[in-house]
KEMARVEX-392771 format. One record per residue (C-alpha): residue in one letter; z, x, y. Coordinates in nm, 4 decimals, decimal comma. Layout:
VOFI A Z X Y
...
***
This chain:
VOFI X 3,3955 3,9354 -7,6266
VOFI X 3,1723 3,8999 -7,3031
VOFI X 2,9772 4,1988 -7,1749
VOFI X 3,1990 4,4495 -6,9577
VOFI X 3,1428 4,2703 -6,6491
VOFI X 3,2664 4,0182 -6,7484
VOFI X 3,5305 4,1306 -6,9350
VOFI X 3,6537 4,2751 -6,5799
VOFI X 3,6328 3,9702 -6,4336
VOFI X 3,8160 3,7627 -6,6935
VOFI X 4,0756 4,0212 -6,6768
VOFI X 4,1104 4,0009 -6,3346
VOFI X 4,1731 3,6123 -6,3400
VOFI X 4,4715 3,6246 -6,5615
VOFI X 4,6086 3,8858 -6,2841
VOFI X 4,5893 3,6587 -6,0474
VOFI X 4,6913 3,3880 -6,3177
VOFI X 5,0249 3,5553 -6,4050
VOFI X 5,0995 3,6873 -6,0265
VOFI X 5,0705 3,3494 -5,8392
VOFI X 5,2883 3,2162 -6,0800
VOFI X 5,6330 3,0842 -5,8280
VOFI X 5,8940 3,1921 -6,1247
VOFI X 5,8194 3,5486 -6,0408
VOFI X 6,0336 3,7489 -5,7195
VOFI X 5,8397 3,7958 -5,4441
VOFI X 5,7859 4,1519 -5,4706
VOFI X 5,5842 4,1331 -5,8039
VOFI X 5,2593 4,0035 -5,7565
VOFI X 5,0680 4,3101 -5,5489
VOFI X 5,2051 4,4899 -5,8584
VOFI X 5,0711 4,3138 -6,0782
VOFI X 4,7860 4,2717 -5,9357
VOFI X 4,7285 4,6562 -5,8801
VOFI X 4,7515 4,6767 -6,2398
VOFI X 4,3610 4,6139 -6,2199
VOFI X 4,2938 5,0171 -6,1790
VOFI X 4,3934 5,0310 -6,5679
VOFI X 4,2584 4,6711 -6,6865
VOFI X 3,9765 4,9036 -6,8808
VOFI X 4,2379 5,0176 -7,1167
VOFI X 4,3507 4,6480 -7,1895
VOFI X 3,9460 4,5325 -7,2586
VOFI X 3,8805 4,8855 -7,4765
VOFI X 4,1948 4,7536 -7,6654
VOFI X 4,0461 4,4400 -7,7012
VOFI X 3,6827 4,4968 -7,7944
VOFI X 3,8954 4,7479 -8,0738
VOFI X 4,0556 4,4459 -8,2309
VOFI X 3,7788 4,2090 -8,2266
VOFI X 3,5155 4,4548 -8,3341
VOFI X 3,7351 4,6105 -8,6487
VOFI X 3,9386 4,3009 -8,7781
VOFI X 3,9884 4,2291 -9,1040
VOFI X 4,0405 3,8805 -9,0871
VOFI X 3,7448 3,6951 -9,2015
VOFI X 3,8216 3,3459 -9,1948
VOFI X 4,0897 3,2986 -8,9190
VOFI X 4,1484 3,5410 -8,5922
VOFI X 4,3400 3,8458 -8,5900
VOFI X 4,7305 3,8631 -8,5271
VOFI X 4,8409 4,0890 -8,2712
VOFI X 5,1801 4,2257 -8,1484
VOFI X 5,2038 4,3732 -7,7675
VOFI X 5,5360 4,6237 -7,7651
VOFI X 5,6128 4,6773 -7,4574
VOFI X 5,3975 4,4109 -7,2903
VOFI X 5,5815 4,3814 -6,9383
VOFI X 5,4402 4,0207 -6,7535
VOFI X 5,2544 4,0006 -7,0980
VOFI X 4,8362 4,0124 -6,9239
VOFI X 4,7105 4,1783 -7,2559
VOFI X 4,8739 3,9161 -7,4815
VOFI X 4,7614 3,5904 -7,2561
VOFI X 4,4486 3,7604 -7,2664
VOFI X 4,4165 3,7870 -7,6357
VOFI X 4,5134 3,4464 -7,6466
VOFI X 4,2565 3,3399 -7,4664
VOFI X 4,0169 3,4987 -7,6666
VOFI X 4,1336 3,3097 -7,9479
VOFI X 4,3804 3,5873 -8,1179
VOFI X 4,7434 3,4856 -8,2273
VOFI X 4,8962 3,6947 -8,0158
VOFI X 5,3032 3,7649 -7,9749
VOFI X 5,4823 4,0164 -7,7101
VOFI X 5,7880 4,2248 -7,6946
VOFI X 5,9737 4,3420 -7,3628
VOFI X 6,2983 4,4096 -7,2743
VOFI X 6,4835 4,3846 -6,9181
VOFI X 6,6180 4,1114 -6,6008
VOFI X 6,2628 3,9725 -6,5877
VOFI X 6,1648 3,9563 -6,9613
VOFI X 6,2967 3,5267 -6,9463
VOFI X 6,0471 3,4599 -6,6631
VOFI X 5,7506 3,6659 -6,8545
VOFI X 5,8423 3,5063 -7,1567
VOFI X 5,8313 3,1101 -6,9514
VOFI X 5,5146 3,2458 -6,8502
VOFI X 5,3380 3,3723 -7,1714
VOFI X 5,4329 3,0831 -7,3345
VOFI X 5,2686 2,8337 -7,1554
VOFI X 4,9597 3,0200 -7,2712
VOFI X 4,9699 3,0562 -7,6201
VOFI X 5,2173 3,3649 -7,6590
VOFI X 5,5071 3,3858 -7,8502
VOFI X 5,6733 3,6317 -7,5940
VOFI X 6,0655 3,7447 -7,7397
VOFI X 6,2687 3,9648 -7,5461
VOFI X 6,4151 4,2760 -7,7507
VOFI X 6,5553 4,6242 -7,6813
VOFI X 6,3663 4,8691 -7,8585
VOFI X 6,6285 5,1403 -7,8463
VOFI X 6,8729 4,8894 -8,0152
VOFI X 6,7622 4,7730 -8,3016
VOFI X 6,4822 4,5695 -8,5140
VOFI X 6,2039 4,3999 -8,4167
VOFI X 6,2158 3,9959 -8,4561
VOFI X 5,9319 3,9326 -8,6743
VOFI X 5,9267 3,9687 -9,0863
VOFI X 5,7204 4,2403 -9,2760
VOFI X 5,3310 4,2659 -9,2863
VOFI X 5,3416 3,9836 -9,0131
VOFI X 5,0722 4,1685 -8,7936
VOFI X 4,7289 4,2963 -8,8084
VOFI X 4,7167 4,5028 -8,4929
VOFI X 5,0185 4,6440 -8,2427
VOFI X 4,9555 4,7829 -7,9409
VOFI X 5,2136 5,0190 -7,8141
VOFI X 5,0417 5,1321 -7,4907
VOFI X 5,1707 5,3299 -7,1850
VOFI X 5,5902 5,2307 -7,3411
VOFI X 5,6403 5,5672 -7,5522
VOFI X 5,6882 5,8291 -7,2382
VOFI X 5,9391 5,5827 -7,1254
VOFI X 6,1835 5,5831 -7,4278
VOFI X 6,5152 5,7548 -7,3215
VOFI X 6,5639 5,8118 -7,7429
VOFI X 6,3250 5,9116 -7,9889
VOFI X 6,0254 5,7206 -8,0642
VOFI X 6,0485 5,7391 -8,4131
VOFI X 6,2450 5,4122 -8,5181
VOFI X 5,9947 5,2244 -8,3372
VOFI X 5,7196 5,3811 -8,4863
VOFI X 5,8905 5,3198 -8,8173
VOFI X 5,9305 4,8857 -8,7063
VOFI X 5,5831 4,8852 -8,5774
VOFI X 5,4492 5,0290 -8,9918
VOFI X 5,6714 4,7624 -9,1321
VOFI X 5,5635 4,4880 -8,9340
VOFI X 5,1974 4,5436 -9,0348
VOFI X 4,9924 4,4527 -9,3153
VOFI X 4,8619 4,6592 -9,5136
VOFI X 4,5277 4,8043 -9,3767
VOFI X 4,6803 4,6853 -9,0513
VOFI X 4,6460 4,9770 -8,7617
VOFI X 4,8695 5,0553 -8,4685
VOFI X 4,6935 5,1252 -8,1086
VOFI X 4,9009 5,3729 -7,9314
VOFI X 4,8252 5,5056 -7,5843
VOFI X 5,0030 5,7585 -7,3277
VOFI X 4,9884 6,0092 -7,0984
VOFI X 4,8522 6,3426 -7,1853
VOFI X 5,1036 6,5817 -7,0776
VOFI X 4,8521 6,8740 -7,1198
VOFI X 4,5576 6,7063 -6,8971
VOFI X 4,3590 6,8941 -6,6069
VOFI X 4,5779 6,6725 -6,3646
VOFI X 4,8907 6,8210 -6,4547
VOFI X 4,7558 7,1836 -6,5563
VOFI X 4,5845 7,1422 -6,1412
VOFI X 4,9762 7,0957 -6,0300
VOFI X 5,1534 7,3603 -6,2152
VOFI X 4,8959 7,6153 -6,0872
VOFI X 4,9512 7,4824 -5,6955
VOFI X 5,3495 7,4846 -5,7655
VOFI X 5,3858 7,1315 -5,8004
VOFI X 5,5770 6,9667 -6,0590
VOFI X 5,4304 6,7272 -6,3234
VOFI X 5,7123 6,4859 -6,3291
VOFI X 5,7972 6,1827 -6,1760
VOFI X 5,7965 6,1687 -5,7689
VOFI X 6,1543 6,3092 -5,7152
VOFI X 6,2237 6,0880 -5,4169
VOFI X 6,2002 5,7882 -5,6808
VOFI X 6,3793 5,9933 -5,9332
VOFI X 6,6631 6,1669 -5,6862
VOFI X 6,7079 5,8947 -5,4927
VOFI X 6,5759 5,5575 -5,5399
VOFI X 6,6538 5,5385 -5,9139
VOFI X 7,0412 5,6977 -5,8360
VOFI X 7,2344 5,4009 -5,9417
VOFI X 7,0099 5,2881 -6,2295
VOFI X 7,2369 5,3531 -6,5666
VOFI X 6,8823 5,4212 -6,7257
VOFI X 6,5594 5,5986 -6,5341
VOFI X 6,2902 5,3750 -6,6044
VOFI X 6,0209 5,6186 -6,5545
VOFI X 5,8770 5,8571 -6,7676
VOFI X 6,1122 6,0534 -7,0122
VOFI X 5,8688 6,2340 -7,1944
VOFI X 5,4955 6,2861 -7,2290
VOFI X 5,3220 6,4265 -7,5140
VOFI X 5,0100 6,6123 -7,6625
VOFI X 4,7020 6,4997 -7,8691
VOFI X 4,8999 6,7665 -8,1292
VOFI X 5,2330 6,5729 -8,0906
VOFI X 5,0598 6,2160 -8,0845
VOFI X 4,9131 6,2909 -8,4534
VOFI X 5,2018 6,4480 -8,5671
VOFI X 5,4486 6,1448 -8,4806
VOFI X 5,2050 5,9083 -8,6414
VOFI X 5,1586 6,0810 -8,9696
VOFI X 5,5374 6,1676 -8,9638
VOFI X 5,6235 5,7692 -8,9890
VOFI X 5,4095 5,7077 -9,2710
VOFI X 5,0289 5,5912 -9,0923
VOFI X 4,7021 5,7527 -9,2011
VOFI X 4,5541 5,8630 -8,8395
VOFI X 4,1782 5,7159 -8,8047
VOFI X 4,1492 5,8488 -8,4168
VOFI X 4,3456 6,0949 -8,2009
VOFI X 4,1702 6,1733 -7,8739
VOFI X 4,2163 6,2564 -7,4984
VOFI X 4,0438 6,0273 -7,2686
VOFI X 3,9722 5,9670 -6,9347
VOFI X 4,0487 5,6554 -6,7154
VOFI X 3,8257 5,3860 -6,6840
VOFI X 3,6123 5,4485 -6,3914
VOFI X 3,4643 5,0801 -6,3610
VOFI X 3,8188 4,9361 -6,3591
VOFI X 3,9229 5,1981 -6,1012
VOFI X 3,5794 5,1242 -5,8843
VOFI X 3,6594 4,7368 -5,8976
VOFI X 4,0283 4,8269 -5,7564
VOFI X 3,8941 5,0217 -5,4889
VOFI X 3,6645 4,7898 -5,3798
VOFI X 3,8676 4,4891 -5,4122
VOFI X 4,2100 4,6593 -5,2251
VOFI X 4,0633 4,9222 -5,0137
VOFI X 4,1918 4,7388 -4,6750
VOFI X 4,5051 4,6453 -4,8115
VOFI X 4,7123 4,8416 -5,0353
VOFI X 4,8116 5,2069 -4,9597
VOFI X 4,8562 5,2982 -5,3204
VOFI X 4,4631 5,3872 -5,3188
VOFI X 4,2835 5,6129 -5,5624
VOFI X 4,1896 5,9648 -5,3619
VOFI X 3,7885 6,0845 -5,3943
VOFI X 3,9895 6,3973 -5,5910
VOFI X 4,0722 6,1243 -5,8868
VOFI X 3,7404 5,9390 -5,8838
VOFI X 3,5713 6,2197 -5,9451
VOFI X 3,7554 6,3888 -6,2007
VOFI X 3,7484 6,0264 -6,3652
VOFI X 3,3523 6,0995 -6,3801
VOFI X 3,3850 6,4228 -6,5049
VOFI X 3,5367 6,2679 -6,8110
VOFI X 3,2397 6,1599 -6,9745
VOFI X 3,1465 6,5253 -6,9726
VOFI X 3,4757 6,6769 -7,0865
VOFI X 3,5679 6,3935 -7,3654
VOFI X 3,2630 6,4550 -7,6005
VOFI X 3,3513 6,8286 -7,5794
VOFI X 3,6806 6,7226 -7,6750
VOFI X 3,8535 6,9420 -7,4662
VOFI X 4,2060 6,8167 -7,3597
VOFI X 4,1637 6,7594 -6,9732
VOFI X 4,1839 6,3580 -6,9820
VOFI X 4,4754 6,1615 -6,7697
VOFI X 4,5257 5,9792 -7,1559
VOFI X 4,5934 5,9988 -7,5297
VOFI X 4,3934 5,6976 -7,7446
VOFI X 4,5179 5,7041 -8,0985
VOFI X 4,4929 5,4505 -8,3857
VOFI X 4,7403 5,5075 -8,7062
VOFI X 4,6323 5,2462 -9,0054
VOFI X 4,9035 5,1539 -9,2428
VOFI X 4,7650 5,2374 -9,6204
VOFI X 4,6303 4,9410 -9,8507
VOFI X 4,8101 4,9200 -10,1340
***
C-alpha cells in the first residue's frame, strides 16, 4: 500500500470519484465528501488486510457490511483485493450501479431480516465498521453470518463508538446528554418508521464479550483515538466551506490520544477490535 500520504490522497480521489458521480441526489456529494475526517479508519483497515493476509498466491477477499456509497470496497478494489459490499436502504441500487463499475460486487440486503447472500467460508476479511450502534435489534445474528461467511483463520474488523470515552464522560459531567442531537432525533427523524442514528453504543468490555459470545477468538480489543492526519487534511481542505468543522476542543483531544492509547485507558472517540474465526 503507498506511504500514508499517499494513502490520503488516493482516498480522497475515490471521494471525489464516487460523489461526482450524476446517479447520486444532489444533496449527497458534500457528504460524502466530508467523509474525509474519518478516511484514516478506512486506510488503517486497509494496511490491516494487506499486511496480515493469508493468501499467498492470489489477493485477499473482503466483505464491507454496512458499506453505504461503498469508498472502502472501490478502494480495496483498486488495490487489487476482491472485494464485495452489503447495504441496505432507497439508495443502495445507485451505490450498487456505482461499485460495480469498479470492480465490486455490491448486493443490497437487510441485516435485521435475514442471511447474508454469499455461501460459507467465502471471505477472508469483513469489515463491520461504524454499522453496529445503528442496529435497532441485537447484533448478534449478524455477528453469527459474518463467522459463517469466513474461512477458517479468516478475522472480522469491527469498529464503533466508545460509549465510555472522555468525550462523552466531558458531557455527562456539564449536563449534556451523550445521545444523538435531539433536534434530529425529536424532530427531523419524526416520521421515519426506523431512527437511523445511533441505537446503542458499547464498551471495550461489551465489544469482547459479543465477539467471543458468537464463537471468534479475539486477537485485539482496544480504544482508539481518531485519526488526526485525516482530520488535519479535512480542515484544511473545507475550512471556508463547510460549517460542520472540527472545534480546536476535538483536535486536541485527538492529539492527546497518542498519550492516552498506550496507557490503555478508555478515553478514545473509538473501539478497534479484530475477532479471528478458529482453523480447524
Amino acid at each position: 500500500m503507498p506511504d500514508t500520504r499517499q494513502s490520503h490522497a488516493g482516498f480522497e480521489q475515490i471521494l471525489d470519484l464516487i460523489a461526482s458521480d450524476p446517479r447520486l441526489p444532489a444533496n449527497f456529494p458534500e457528504w460524502i465528501r466530508a467523509s474525509l475526517r474519518t478516511s484514516g479508519w478506512k486506510l488503517q483497515i486497509l494496511r490491516h488486510i494487506l499486511n496480515h493476509s493469508r493468501a499467498v498466491d492470489r489477493q485477499p477477499s473482503i466483505l464491507d457490511v454496512g458499506a453505504q456509497f461503498g469508498s472502502l470496497a472501490i478502494y480495496a478494489a483498486k488495490l487489487g483485493c476482491c472485494t464485495a459490499a452489503v447495504d441496505y436502504g432507497s439508495h443502495a441500487n445507485v451505490y450498487r450501479e456505482i461499485a460495480a463499475e469498479h470492480g465490486v460486487d455490491y448486493r443490497e440486503c437487510d441485516l435485521g431480516a435475514g442471511r447474508l447472500p454469499f455461501r460459507d467460508g467465502a471471505f477472508d476479511f469483513v469489515t463491520y465498521t461504524d454499522v453496529i450502534e445503528h442496529h435497532s435489534f441485537s447484533p448478534k445474528r449478524v455477528l453469527q453470518e459474518i463467522h459463517r461467511l469466513l474461512a477458517p483463520g479468516g478475522q472480522v474488523i469491527l469498529l464503533t463508538p466508545n460509549q465510555a470515552s472522555i468525550y462523552n464522560r466531558l458531557k455527562l459531567l456539564s449536563g449534556r446528554s451523550i445521545h444523538d442531537d435531539l433536534d434530529y432525533f425529536f424532530d427531523s427523524s419524526a416520521g421515519d418508521a426506523v431512527y437511523d442514528g445511533h441505537h446503542r453504543e458499547y464498551t471495550r468490555a461489551e465489544v469482547k464479550a459479543m465477539l467471543q459470545r458468537t464463537g471468534f477468538r479475539v486477537k485485539e480489543c482496544r480504544v482508539v483515538e481518531q485519526d488526526l492526519a485525516s482530520l488535519v487534511r479535512y480542515l484544511r481542505r473545507n475550512r471556508k466551506e463547510s460549517r460542520d468543522l472540527p472545534k480546536s476542543r476535538d483536535l486536541l483531544l485527538c492529539a492527546l490520544g497518542g498519550i492516552w492509547a498506550p496507557l490503555h485507558l478508555p478515553f478514545g472517540r473509538w473501539i478497534w477490535a479484530i475477532g479471528e474465526k478458529e482453523s480447524r
